[in-house]
N, C-alpha and C positions, 0 to 999 in steps of 0.2 A: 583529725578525722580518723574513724576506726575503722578500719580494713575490714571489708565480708567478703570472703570467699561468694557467698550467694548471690551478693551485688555484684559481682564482676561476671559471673556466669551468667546471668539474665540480661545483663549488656550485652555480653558477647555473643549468645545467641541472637539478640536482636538484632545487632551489626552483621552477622552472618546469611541471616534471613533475608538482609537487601545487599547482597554481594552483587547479584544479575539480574536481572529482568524477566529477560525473554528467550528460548532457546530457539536457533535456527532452524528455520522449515526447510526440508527438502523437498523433491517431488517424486512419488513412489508412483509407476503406473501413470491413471488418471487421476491420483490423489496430492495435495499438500501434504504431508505428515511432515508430526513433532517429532525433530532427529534425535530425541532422546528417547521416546514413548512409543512411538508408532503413531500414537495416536490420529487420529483423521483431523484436518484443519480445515473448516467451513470458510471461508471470508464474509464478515459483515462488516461492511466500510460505508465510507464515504469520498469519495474526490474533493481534494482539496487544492484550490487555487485563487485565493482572498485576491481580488483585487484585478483578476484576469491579466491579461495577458500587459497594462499596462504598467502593473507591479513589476514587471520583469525588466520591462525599457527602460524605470527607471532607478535601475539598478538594485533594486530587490528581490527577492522571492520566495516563497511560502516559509520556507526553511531558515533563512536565514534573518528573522524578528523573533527574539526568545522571549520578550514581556507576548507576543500573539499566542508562542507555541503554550506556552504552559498556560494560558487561558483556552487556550482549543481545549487539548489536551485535556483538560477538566473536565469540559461540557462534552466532550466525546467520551470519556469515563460515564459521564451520568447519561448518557445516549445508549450505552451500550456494543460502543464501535471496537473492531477488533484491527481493522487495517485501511490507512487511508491509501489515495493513490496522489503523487505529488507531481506536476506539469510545469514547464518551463524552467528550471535550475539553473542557474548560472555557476561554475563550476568555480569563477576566483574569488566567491564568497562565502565566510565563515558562517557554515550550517554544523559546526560541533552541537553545538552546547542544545540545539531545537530537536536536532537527530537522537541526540541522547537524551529529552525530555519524553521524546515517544515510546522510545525505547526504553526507560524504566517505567513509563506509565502501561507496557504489556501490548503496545502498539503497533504491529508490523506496517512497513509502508512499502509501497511499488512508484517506482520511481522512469519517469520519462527521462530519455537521455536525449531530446532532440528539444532545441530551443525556437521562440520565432528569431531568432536574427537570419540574415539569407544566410549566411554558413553555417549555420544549426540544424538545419535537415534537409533531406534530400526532395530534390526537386521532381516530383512526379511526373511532371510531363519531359524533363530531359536529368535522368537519375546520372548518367554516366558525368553531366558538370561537378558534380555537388559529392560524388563518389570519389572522396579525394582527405587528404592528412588536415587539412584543415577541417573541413568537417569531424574528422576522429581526436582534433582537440577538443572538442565539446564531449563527444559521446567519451572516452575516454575518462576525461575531466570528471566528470560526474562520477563515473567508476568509480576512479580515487580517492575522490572527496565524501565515498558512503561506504566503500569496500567494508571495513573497519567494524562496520556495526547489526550487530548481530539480528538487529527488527528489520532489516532490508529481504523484503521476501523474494524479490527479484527485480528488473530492469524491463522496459516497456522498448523496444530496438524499432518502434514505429507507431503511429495512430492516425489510423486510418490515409494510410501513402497509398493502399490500391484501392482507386473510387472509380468513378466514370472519368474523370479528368487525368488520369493515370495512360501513360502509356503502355504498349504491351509486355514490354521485360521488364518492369516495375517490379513484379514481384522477387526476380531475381538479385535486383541489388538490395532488396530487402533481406532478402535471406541470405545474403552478402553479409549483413550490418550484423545480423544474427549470429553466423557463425564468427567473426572478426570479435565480438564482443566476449562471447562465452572462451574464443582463446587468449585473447587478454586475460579474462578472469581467472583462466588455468592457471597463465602463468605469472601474473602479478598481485591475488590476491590469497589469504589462507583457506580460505573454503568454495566450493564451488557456491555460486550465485544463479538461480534462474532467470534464462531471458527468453521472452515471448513477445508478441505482437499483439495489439490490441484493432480489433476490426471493426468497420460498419457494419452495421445491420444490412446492408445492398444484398436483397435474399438469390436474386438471380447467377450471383457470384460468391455470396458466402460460405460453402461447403467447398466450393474448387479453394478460395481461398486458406480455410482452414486446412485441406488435404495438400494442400502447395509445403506447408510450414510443417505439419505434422509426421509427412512422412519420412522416411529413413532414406538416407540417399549415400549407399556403401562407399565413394570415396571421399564425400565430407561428411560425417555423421556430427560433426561438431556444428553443423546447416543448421540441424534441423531445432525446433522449438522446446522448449520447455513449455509454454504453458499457452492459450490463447484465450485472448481477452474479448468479449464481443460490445458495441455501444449500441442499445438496444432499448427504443420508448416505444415499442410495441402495446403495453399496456396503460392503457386511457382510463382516469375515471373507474367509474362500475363495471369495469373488464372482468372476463373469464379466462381459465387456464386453456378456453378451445377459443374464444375468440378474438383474444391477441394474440392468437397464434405461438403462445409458447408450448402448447400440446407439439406443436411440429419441432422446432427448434429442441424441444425433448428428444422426441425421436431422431432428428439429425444428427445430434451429437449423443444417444445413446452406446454408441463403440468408438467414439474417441479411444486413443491411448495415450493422451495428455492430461492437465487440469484444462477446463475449461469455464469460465465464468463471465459473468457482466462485468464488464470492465465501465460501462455508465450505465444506470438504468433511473426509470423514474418520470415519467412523463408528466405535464404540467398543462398539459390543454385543460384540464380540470382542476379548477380551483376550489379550496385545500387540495391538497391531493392526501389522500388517505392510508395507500401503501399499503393496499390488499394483495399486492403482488408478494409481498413479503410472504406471505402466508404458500404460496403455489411455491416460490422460490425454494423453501426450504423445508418444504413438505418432500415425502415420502419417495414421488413420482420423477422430481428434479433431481433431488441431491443423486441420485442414481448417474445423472448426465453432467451435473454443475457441481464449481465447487465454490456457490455464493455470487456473490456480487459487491460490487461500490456506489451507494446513490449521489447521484449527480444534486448538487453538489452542497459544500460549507456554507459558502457565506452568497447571501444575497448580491447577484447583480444585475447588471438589465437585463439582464435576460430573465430573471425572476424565478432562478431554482433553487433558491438557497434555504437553507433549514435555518441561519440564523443571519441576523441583521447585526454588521458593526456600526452603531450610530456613530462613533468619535475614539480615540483612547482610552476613553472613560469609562464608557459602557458598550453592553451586545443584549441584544433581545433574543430569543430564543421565540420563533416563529411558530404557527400553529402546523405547519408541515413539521418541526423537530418533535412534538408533544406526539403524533398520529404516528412518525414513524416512530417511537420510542417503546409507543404501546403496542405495534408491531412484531419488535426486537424482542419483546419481555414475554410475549408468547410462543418462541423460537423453542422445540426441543432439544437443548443442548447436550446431550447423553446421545442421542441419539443421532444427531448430524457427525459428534464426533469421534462414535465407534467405526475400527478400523473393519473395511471388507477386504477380504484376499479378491475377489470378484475383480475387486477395481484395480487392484496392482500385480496384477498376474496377466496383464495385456501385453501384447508385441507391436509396432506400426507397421504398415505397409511398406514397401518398401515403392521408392518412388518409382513412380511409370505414366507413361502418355495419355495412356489408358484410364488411369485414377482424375481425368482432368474429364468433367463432363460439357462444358461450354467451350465453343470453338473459337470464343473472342479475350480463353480467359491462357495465358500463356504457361504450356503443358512440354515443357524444358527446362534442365535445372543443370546448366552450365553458366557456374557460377561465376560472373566476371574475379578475375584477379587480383590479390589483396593489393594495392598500391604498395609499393617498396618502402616508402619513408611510414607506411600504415606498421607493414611489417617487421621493420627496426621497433616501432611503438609497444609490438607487441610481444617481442624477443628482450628489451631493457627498459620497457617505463616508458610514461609519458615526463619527456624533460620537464622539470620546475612545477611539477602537480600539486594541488595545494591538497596535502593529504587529510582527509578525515579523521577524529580519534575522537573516542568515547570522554567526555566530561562529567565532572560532579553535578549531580543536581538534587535537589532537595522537598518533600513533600511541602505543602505551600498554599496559603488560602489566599486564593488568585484577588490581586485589589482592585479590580473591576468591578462597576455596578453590574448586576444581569437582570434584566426583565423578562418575564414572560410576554405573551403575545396579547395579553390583558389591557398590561400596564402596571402588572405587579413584581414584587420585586421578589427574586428568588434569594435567599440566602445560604449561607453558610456552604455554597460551592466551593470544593477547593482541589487542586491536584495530587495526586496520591502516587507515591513512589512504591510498585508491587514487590512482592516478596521474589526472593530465587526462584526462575522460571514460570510466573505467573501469568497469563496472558489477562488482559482486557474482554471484555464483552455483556452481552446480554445478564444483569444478576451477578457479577463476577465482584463487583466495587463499589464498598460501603460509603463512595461519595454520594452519600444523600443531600436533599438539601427543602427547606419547610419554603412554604410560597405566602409572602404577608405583605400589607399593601406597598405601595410605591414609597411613603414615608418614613417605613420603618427605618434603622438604620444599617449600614454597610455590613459586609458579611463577615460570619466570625469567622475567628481564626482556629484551626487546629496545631495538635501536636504531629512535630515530626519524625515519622517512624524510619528516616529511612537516615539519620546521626545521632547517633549518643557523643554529648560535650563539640559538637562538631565535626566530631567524625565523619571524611566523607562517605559518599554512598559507594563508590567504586571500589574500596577496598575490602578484602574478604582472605579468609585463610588464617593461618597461626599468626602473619606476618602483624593483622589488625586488630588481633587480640592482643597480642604484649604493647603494642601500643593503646591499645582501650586501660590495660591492666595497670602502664605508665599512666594513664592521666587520670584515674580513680585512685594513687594513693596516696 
């Protein structure tokens, strides 16, 4: 074989090109930014939880089936999704290799730390049982098992814990769990990680709720939130920007000094549902107060909000909800959601007070119960025997599932795409296209994979992978 200088440098830059994915978001002000660019981060997701809550009991979860993730992953490529949100995790299962499928497909995720087992989250109506080292093996648990990787945009420290059925210090050992987590992350992980709460829509109590977690509180500021999440089906059908009332909720959170977003949105009283809210969402008037949202949800359940249907192992339909919201996402102005404003990250919080609590029923005191002792060894040395997380190979891939459309026709040549150094996922970002011909045609092609040369894996990057590229070309 004859040696070319040329041939090794076009390799090598290829290999170079998928060294990393994604780079880590911080949060600037009221904004997401790209910690490398500045740039403004929108979220356009989706909540992901295939199989509900019984995937979880029986010993699975979203994260932890690699043949599911990298067939998501695909169809959320050709969706246009930029960040899912993932619920129930079980902490002593092997989510490598699904974690690091999102994350080189340009995928940020937000991740719940609270499980349904009774020790997985706190008890609303009596938080002080459930406010204990057992429960911080779960929340913990999860820390560790995602720390590692760089698409984790942050950690969800509750969903929806203060409702009507909540007691009145509820919010306290919430904001307990909040700052307990963010000092973990100081001290056990290499980058800070955002953690926020994710809320009901209960409008009679959701701005005491948002100004409970937002505000600054001078002897724990490590309390207070990073980001807050809202679960909001306000808009129905042929709704307006005035009469699902997200003109109000605009103005509510117009002076936030956090991110603020839909943490579920998407209502389903109206079938198709059409996802003209996308358009207010990420229009001019919002993006000022939001930063995005996650439509509730992936995969069809009984409950019936799902954008795609998994009929079997074999195949998944792609519903007329994933085509409506698709055409959506594809009219998003992207330039323009993710130009940076100084506006927004030139903000300060309030600092907390009795006073910033406008409801008498909603709990306007921020004497924060006491970390548990064995919490705070957790938080000084590790969580003992954490099954830690770490970034794996993974490879571009034309997923061997059938996919149908909501026809009955079969989509081809879908396939998962591993993104170049620091590339995110979204709206037009990812040339996974794919031709739509009848049900009989045959299974989808395959592509080439950009993201190894000879097998080279995708994680390796720097001088160290070129003298080995340069070792197996001569």
């Amino acid at each position: 074989m004859v040696f070319s200088y040329g041939r090794v440098f076009t390799a090598a830059c290829a290999l170079m090109g998928t060294a990393a994915a994604v780079t880590p978001l911080e949060v600037n002000g009221k904004d997401f930014v790209n910690s490398k660019t500045g740039d403004r981060f929108q979220i356009i997701g989706v909540d992901y939880q295939p199989g509900g809550q019984s995937a979880f009991t029986s010993k699975k979860d979203p994260l932890s089936q690699p043949a599911a993730c990298y067939r998501d992953a695909a169809l959320m490529q050709r969706l246009g999704v930029n960040t899912i949100r993932v619920y129930n995790l079980e902490p002593s299962l092997d989510h490598d290799e699904c974690a690091s499928i999102f994350n080189a497909a340009g995928i940020y995720m937000i991740l719940d730390v609270n499980s349904p087992y009774s020790t997985g989250s706190l008890n609303r109506a009596k938080p002080w049982t459930s406010y204990n080292s057992g429960y911080y093996e779960q929340v913990f648990g999860v820390i560790e098992a995602f720390k590692s990787f760089d698409n984790v945009l942050g950690f969800f420290a509750g969903n929806e814990v203060i409702n009507e059925d909540a007691v009145y210090s509820t919010p306290a050992y919430v904001r307990a769990v909040v700052r307990d987590m963010k000092e973990y992350i100081a001290k056990q992980a290499d980058r800070s990680i955002p953690v926020g709460y994710s809320a009901a829509d209960i409008r009679d109590i959701l701005m005491d709720t948002a100004t409970y977690f937002e505000c600054n509180l001078k002897n724990s500021t490590s309390s207070r939130a990073d980001f807050f999440g809202l679960n909001s089906y306000s808009w129905c059908g042929d709704a307006s920007y005035k009469s699902s009332g997200y003109d109000v909720l605009t103005e509510d959170f117009s002076n936030a000094t956090l991110p603020v977003f839909f943490s579920e949105y998407g209502c389903n009283e109206v079938k198709p549902r059409t996802f003209t809210e996308v358009q207010a969402l990420y229009g001019e008037d919002m993006t000022q107060a939001f930063s995005g949202g996650l439509v509730y949800e992936w995969t069809e359940e009984d409950n019936k909000y799902g954008l795609v249907n998994v009929n079997n192992t074999d195949t998944i339909t792609t519903l007329i909800d994933y085509d409506n919201l698709q055409k959506q996402f594809n009219k998003i102005d992207m330039d323009r959601i993710q130009s940076s404003n100084k506006s927004q990250t030139s903000i300060d919080p309030p600092t907390c007070a009795a006073s910033l609590i406008t409801s008498g029923d909603f709990y306007n005191s921020w004497d924060l119960p006491a970390t548990p002792s064995k919490v705070s060894d957790y938080i000084k040395n590790g969580l003992p025997d954490a099954n830690k997380g770490k970034v794996v190979t993974v490879s571009s891939t034309a997923i061997p599932q059938k996919v149908y459309d909501y026809t009955g026709k079969e989509i081809t040549g879908v396939s998962y795409k591993v993104l170049a150094g620091d590339e995110t996922a979204g709206p037009g970002s990812s040339s996974n296209s794919s031709s739509t011909t009848s049900s009989s045609s045959g299974s989808s092609s395959t592509t080439s994979n950009p993201a190894s040369m000879n097998n080279a894996p995708m994680a390796l990057g720097g001088v160290a992978s070129i003298f080995m590229l340069v070792a197996s070309l001569l």
